[in-house]
SEKELO-317579 format. One record per residue (C-alpha): residue number from 1; residue in three letters; z, x, y. Coordinates in steps of 0.25 Angstrom, whole numbers. Layout:
REM SEKELO-317579
ATOM   num   residu      up    east   north
ATOM   NUM      ALA       Z       X       Y
...
REM end
This chain:
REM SEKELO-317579
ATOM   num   residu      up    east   north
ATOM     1      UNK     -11     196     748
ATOM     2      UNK      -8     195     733
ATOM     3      UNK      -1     207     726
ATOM     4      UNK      -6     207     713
ATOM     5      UNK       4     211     702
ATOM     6      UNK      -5     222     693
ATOM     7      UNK      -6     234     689
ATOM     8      UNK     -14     238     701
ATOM     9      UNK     -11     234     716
ATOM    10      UNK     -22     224     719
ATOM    11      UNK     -22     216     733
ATOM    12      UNK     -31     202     733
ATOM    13      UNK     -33     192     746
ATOM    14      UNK     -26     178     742
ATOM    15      UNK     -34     168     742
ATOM    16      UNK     -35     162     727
ATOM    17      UNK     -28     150     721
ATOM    18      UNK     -31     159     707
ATOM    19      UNK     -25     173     713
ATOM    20      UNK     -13     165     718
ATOM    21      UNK      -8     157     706
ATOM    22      UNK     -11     172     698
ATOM    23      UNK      -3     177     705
ATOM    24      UNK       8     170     706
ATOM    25      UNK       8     167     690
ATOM    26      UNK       9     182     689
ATOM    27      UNK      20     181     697
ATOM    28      UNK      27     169     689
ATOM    29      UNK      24     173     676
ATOM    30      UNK      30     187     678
ATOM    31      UNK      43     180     683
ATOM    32      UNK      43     170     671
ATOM    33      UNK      39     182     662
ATOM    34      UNK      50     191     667
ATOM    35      UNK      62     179     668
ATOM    36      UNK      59     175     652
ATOM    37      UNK      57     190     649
ATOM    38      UNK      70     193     655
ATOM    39      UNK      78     182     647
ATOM    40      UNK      71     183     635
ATOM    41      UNK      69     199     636
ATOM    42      UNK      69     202     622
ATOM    43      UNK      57     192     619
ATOM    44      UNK      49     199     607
ATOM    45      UNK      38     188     605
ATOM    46      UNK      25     193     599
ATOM    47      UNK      10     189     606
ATOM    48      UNK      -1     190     598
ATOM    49      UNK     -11     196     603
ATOM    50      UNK     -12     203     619
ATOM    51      UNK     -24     202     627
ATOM    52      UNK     -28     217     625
ATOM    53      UNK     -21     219     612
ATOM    54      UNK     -32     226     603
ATOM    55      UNK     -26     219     590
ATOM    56      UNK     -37     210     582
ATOM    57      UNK     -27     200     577
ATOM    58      UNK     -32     201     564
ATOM    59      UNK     -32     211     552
ATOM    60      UNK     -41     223     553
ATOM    61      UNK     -46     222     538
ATOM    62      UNK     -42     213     527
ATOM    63      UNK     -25     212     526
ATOM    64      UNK     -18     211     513
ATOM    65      UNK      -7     204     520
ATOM    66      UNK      -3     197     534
ATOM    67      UNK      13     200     535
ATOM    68      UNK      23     211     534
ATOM    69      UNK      38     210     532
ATOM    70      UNK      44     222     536
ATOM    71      UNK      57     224     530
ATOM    72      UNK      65     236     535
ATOM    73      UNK      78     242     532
ATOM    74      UNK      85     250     543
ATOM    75      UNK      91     263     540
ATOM    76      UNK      84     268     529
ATOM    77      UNK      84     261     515
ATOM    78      UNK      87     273     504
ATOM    79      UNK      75     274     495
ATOM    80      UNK      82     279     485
ATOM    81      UNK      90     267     481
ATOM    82      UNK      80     257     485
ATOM    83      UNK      64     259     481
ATOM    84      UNK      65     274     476
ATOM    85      UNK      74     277     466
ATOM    86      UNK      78     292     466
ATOM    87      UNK      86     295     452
ATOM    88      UNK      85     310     454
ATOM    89      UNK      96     308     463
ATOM    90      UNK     105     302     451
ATOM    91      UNK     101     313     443
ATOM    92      UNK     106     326     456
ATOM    93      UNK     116     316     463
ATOM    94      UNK     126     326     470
ATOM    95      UNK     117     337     469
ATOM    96      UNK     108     343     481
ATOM    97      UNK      93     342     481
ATOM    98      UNK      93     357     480
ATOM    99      UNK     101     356     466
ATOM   100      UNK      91     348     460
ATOM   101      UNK      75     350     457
ATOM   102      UNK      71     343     468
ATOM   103      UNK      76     353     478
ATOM   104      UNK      60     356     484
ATOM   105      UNK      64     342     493
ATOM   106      UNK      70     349     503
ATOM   107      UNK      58     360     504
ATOM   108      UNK      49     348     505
ATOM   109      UNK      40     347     517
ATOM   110      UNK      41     333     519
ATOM   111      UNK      56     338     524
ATOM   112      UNK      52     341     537
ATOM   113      UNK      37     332     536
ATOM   114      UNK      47     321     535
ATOM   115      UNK      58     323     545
ATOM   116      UNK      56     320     562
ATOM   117      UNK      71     321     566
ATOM   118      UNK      75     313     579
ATOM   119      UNK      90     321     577
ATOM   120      UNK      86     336     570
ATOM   121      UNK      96     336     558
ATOM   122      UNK     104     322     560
ATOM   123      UNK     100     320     546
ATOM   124      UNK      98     332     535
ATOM   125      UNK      96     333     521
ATOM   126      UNK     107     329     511
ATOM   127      UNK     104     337     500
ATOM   128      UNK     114     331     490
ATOM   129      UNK     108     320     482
ATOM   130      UNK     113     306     483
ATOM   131      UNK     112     298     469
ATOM   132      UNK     103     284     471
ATOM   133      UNK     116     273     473
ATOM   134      UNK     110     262     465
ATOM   135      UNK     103     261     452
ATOM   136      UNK      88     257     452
ATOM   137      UNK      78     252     442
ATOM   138      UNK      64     249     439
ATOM   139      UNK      59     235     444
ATOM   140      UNK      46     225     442
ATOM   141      UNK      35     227     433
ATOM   142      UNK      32     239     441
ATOM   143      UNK      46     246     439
ATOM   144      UNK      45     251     452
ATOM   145      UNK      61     257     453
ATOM   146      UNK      70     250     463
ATOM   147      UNK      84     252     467
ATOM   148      UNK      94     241     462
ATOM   149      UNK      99     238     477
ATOM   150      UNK      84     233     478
ATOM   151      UNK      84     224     464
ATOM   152      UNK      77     210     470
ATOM   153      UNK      67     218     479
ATOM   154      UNK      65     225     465
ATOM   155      UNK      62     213     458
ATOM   156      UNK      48     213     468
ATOM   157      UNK      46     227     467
ATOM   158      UNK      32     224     460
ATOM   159      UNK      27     216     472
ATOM   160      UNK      33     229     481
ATOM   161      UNK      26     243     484
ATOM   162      UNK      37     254     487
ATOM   163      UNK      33     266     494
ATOM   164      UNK      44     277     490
ATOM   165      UNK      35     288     501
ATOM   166      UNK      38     284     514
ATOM   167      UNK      44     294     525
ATOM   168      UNK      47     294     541
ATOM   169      UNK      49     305     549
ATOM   170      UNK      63     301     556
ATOM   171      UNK      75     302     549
ATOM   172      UNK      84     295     558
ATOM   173      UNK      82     280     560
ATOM   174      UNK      71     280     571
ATOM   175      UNK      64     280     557
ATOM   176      UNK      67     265     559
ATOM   177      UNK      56     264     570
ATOM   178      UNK      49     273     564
ATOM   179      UNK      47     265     552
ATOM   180      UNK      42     255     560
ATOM   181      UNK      32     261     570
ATOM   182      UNK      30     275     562
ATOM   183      UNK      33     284     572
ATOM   184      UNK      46     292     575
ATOM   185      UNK      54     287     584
ATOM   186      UNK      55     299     592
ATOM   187      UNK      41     295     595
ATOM   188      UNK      44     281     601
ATOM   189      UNK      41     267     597
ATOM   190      UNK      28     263     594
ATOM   191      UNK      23     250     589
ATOM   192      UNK      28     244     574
ATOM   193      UNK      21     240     562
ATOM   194      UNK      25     226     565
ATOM   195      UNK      18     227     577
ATOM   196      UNK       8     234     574
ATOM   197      UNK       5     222     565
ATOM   198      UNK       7     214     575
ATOM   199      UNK      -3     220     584
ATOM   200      UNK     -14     220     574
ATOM   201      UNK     -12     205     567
ATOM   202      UNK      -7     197     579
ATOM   203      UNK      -1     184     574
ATOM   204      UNK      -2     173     562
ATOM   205      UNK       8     164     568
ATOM   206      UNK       7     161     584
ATOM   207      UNK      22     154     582
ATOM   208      UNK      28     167     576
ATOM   209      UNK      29     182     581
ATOM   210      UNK      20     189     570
ATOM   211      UNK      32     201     571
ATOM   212      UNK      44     197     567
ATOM   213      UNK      57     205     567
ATOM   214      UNK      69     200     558
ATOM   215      UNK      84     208     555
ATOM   216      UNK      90     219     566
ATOM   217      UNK      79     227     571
ATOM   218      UNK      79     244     572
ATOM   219      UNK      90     249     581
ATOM   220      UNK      88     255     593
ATOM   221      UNK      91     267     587
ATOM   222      UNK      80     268     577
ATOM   223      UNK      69     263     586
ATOM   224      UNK      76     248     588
ATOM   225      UNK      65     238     594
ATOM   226      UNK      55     249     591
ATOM   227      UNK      56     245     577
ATOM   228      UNK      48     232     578
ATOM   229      UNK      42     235     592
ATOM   230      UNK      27     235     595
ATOM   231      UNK      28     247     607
ATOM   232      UNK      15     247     613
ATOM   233      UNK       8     236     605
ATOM   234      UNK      17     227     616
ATOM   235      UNK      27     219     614
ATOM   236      UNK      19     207     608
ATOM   237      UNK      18     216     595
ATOM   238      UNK      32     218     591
ATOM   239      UNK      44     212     582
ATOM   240      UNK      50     197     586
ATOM   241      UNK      64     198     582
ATOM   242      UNK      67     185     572
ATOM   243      UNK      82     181     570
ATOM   244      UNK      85     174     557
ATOM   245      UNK      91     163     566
ATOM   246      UNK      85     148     566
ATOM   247      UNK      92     147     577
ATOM   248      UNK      86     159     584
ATOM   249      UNK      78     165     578
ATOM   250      UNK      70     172     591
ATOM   251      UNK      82     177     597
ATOM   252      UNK      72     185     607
ATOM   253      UNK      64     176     609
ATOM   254      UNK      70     163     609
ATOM   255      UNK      72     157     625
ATOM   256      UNK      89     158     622
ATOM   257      UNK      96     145     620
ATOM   258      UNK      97     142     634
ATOM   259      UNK      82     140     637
ATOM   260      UNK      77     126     632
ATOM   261      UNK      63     126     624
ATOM   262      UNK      57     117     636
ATOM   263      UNK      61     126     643
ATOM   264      UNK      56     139     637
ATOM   265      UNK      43     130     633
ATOM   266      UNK      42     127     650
ATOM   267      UNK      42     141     653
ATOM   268      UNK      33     145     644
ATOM   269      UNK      24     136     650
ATOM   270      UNK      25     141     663
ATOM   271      UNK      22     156     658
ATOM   272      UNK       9     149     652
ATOM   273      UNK       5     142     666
ATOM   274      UNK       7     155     674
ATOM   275      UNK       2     162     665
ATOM   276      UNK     -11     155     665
ATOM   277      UNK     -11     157     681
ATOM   278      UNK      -8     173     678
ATOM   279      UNK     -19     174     668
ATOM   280      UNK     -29     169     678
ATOM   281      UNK     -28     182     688
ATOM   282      UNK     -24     192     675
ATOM   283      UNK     -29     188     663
ATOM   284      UNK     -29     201     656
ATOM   285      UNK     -14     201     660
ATOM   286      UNK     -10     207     642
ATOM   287      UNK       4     208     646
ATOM   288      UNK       6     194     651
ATOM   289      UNK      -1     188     641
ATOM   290      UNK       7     195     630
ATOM   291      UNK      19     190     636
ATOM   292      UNK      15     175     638
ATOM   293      UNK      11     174     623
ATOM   294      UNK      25     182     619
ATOM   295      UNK      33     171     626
ATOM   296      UNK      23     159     621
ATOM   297      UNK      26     167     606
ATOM   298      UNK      41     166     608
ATOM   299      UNK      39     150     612
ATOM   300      UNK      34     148     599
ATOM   301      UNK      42     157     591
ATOM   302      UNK      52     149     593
ATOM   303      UNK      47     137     588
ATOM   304      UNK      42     145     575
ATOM   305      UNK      53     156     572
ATOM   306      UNK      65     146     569
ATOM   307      UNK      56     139     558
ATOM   308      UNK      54     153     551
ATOM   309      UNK      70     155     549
ATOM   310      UNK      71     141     544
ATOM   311      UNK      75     144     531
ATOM   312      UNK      80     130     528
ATOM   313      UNK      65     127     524
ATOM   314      UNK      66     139     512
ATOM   315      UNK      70     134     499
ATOM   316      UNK      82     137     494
ATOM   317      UNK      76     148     482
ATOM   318      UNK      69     155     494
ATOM   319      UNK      83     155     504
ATOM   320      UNK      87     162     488
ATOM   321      UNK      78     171     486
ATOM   322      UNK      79     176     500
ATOM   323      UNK      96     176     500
ATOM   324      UNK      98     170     509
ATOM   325      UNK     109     163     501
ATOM   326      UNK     117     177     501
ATOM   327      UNK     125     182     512
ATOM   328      UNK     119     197     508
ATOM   329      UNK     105     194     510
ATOM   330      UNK     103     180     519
ATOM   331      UNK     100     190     531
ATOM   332      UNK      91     199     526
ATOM   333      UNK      83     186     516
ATOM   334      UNK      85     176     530
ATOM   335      UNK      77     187     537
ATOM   336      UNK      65     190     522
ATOM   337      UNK      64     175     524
ATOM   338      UNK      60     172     537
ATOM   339      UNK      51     185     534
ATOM   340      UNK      43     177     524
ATOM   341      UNK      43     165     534
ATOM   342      UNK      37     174     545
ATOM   343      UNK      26     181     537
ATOM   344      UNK      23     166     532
ATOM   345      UNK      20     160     547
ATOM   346      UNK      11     171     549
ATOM   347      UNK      20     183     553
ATOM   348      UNK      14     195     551
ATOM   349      UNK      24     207     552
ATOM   350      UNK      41     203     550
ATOM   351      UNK      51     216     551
ATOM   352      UNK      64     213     545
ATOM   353      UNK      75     223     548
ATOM   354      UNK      88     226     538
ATOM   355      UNK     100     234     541
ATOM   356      UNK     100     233     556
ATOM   357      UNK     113     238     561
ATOM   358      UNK     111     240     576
ATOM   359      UNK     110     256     572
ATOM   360      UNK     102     265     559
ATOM   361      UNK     104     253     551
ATOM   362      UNK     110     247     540
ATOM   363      UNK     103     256     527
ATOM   364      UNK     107     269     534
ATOM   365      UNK     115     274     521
ATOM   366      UNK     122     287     527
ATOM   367      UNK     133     282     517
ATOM   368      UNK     136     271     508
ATOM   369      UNK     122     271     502
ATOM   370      UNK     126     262     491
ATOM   371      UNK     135     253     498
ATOM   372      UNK     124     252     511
ATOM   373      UNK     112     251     502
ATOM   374      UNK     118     240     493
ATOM   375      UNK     123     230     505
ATOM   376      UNK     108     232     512
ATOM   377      UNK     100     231     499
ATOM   378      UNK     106     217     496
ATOM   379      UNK     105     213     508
ATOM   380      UNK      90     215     506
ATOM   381      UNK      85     215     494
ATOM   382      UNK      83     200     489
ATOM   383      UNK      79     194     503
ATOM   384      UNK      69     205     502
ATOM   385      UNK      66     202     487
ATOM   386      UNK      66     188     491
ATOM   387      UNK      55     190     502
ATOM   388      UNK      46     196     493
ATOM   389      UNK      49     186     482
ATOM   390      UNK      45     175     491
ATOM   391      UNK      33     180     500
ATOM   392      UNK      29     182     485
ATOM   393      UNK      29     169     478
ATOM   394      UNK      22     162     494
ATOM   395      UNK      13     171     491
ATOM   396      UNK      16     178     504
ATOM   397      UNK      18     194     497
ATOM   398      UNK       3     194     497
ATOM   399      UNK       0     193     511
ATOM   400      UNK      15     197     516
ATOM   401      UNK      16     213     518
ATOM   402      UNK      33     216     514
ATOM   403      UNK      38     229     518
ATOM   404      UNK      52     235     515
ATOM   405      UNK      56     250     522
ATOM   406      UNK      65     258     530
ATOM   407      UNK      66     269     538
ATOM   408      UNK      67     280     529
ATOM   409      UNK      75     282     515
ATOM   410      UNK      87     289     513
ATOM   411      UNK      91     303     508
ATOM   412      UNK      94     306     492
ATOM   413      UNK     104     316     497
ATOM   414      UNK     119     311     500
ATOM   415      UNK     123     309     514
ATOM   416      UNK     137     310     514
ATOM   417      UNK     144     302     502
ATOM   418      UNK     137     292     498
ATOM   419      UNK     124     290     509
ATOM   420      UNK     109     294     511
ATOM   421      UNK     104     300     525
ATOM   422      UNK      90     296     531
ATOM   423      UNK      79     300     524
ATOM   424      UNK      64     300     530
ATOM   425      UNK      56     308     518
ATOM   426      UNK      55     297     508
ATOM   427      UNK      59     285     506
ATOM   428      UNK      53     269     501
ATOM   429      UNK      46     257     509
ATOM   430      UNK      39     246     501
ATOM   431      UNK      30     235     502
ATOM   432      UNK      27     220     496
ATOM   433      UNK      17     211     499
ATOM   434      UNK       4     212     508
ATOM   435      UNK      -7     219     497
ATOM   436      UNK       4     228     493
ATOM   437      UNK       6     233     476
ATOM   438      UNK      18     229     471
ATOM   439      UNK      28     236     461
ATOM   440      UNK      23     252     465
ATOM   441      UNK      30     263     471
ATOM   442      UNK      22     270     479
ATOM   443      UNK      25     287     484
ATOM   444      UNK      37     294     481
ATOM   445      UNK      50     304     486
ATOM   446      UNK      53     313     476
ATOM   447      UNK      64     313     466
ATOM   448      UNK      73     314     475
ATOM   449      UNK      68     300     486
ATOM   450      UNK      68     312     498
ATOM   451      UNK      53     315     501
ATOM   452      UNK      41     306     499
ATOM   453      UNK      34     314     491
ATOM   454      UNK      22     306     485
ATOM   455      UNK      12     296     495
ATOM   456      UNK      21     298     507
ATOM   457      UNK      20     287     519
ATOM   458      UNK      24     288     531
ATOM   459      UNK      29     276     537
ATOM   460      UNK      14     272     546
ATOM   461      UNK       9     271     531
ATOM   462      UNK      18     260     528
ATOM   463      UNK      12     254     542
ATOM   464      UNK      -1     257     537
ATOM   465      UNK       0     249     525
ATOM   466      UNK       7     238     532
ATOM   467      UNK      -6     237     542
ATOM   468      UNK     -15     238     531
ATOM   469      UNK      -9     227     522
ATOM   470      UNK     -12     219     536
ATOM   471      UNK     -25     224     538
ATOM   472      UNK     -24     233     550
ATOM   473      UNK     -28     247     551
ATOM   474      UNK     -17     253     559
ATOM   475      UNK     -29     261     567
ATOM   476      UNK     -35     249     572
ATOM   477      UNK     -22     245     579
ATOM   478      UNK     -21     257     590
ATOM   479      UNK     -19     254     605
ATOM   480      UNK     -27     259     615
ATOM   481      UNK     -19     270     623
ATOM   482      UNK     -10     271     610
ATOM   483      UNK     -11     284     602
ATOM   484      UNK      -8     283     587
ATOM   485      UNK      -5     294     579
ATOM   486      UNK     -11     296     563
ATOM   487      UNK       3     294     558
ATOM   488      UNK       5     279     566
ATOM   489      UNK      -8     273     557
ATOM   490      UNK      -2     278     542
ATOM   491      UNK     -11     274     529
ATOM   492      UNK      -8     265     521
ATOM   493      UNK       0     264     508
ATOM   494      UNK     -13     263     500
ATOM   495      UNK      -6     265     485
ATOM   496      UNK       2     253     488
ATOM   497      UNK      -8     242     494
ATOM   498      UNK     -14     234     483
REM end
């Protein structure tokens, strides 16, 4: 007698040729499964679409683009030296908000609406105003006012929309994952908007994962893998890791450089032949599925990912515009290039992380504001100047959703010397591309950048806007046994979709 291995004890009497070789497929392919698993355990590799996934595959109304790049700067970009100049803070530098005709800020409800704290008073008020540390001027036709730390992404400022409104609830740098699932993280991990993109477009490109991951993910400390995970959507809906490495550019998914491609290609062939045999005694088997298409992903992502970083091919203007001819930006431009060779082949949804240090990240200005936000900015700045220049002129802009944010801004009062605290009230995102109007300003802070005061967002809104642009209504993505709450869907940034 035959033990079955499911979910239930069932007993059978022997006697088929087809209940033998199912069962010993089953057998077999959970040993090969578990050996490649076990060498190549960090394998990210999306599948398309499960057996029992409820996801159409295809865009619930008409989408305005196909693609987002996600560009995101860990530890907390300041908005007032970047896309929301403050000069009231010139004009009281040194001076306590009391002391000045804005002292109702700290009487504002929004104070406590805002505020969720994971450590109660790790981080309070600084009450002594910091003046802006750069200079700033109008910028375009639209003469939309942007710092001169930003001056190339300035010079597209009529193709951007910034959204000076946005607030979180986390003050500490769980506002990282929550930036990217919406929920706190003392709530947990949930699904990201990268896979929840995933889940509801499927793939363009059967040779590429359709969410890509580029740069030093999240830290543990602020929600690490979280950050471009897919929770209970399954992990066939979350972020591939890309290296900008021709060499090895999968470097978790990629067999290791003892395992030969015949080799790897032979023992996918024997997962297909027993699974074959498997499928004929548990043919509903989703889980199985999911992996056997993961690993056959990873077969051919491996032949297709290497071309993508081959920027030999790019002109030498484009390698230019990007900088990848200066040691300050190549990184940063290698990583807003292959972004654009991504989103060409089809991918839907890349997440490009700066600043990554291993901890809050790199834009964490407790001190040295000036001397911090001048290094990361130039970094920055023209590769992602140069993305948008480039989708641009390919004609790409249009149908390519660009997104730039952070997990909160930081404080207009002084902390210490010469540095800003964390600041979740108010603070700036913005967007390009993807049936999106350019060269607007949309919401506000007040006078001071500290609350958002006018057409405030939360952070689903920005989600809800990215969805939209794609054609998905974030309601119609829900999972049975899965309880959403009112604040997970957001609304759309209607005053900045064209």
């Amino acid at each position: 007698m035959n033990k079955h291995p499911t979910n239930h004890t069932r007993w059978t009497m022997p006697g088929t040729r087809r209940s033998f070789l199912a069962d010993c497929g089953m057998g077999m392919t959970g040993m090969v499964l578990g050996t490649m698993l076990g060498r190549e355990g960090n394998v990210q590799a999306s599948a398309s679409v499960t057996p029992n996934a409820m996801v159409l595959g295809r865009p619930h109304f008409a989408p305005r683009a196909k693609s987002v790049i996600w560009l995101f700067m860990q530890g907390g970009t300041s908005q007032m030296e970047s896309f929301d100049p403050k000069p009231e803070l010139n004009r009281y530098e040194g001076k306590t908000i009391d002391e000045t005709p804005y002292k109702g800020t700290l009487d504002s409800p929004y104070l406590k609406k805002n505020l969720r704290e994971l450590v109660t008073g790790l981080h309070k008020v600084h009450p002594k105003i910091f003046p802006m540390q750069v200079g700033y001027r109008k910028r375009g036709r639209s003469g939309l006012e942007v710092s001169d730390w930003w001056p190339h992404v300035g010079d597209c400022i009529d193709d951007i929309a910034v959204v000076r409104s946005m607030w979180t609830t986390d003050n500490n740098h769980g506002a990282q994952l929550q930036f990217h699932t919406g929920r706190h993280v003392l709530e947990g991990q949930f699904p990201t908007i990268g896979s929840w993109v995933h889940y509801g477009l499927g793939t363009l490109n059967e040779n590429l994962p359709q969410f890509v991951v580029m740069g030093r993910p999240v830290a543990d400390c602020c929600g690490g893998v979280g950050a471009h995970g897919a929770n209970y959507l399954g992990p066939e809906h979350q972020g591939v890791q890309l290296a900008i490495d021709p060499k090895r550019p999968l470097p978790y998914a990629g067999p290791g450089a003892e395992v030969f491609a015949e080799e790897q290609q032979a023992q996918f062939a024997l997962m297909d032949r027993l699974n074959r045999i498997a499928a004929i005694e548990y043919p509903e088997d989703a889980a199985l599925a999911a992996r056997i298409k993961s690993y056959e992903l990873a077969f051919r992502m491996q032949m297709a990912v290497p071309e993508v970083v081959a920027f030999n091919e790019e002109s030498e203007g484009t390698r230019r515009l990007y900088g990848l001819d200066q040691s300050t930006t190549k990184s940063f431009g290698q990583q807003c290039l292959a972004a654009r060779r991504l989103v060409e082949r089809g991918v839907r949804f890349v997440q490009i992380f700066h600043g990554g240090n291993g901890g809050a990240g790199e834009w964490d200005a407790h001190g040295g504001l000036r001397s911090n936000h001048t290094t990361l900015c130039g970094q920055v700045d023209l590769p992602i100047a140069g993305l948008l220049k480039d989708l641009k002129q390919r004609g790409l802009l249009d149908e390519t959703l660009v997104v730039w944010g952070t997990e909160f801004g930081r404080t207009p009062g002084a902390q210490g010397s010469d540095g800003r605290d964390h600041h979740p009230y108010g603070f700036s995102v913005w967007l390009a591309g993807g049936g999106i109007r350019g060269g607007i300003a949309h919401g506000a802070t007040d006078e001071l950048g500290f609350h958002a005061v006018e057409d405030r967002h939360y952070i689903t809104d920005l989600h809800a806007t990215i969805l939209h642009q794609l054609g998905l209504e974030p309601e119609k993505l829900n999972v049975p046994g899965r309880t959403r709450l009112e604040i997970d869907y957001g609304e759309p940034i209607r005053g900045i979709i064209s």
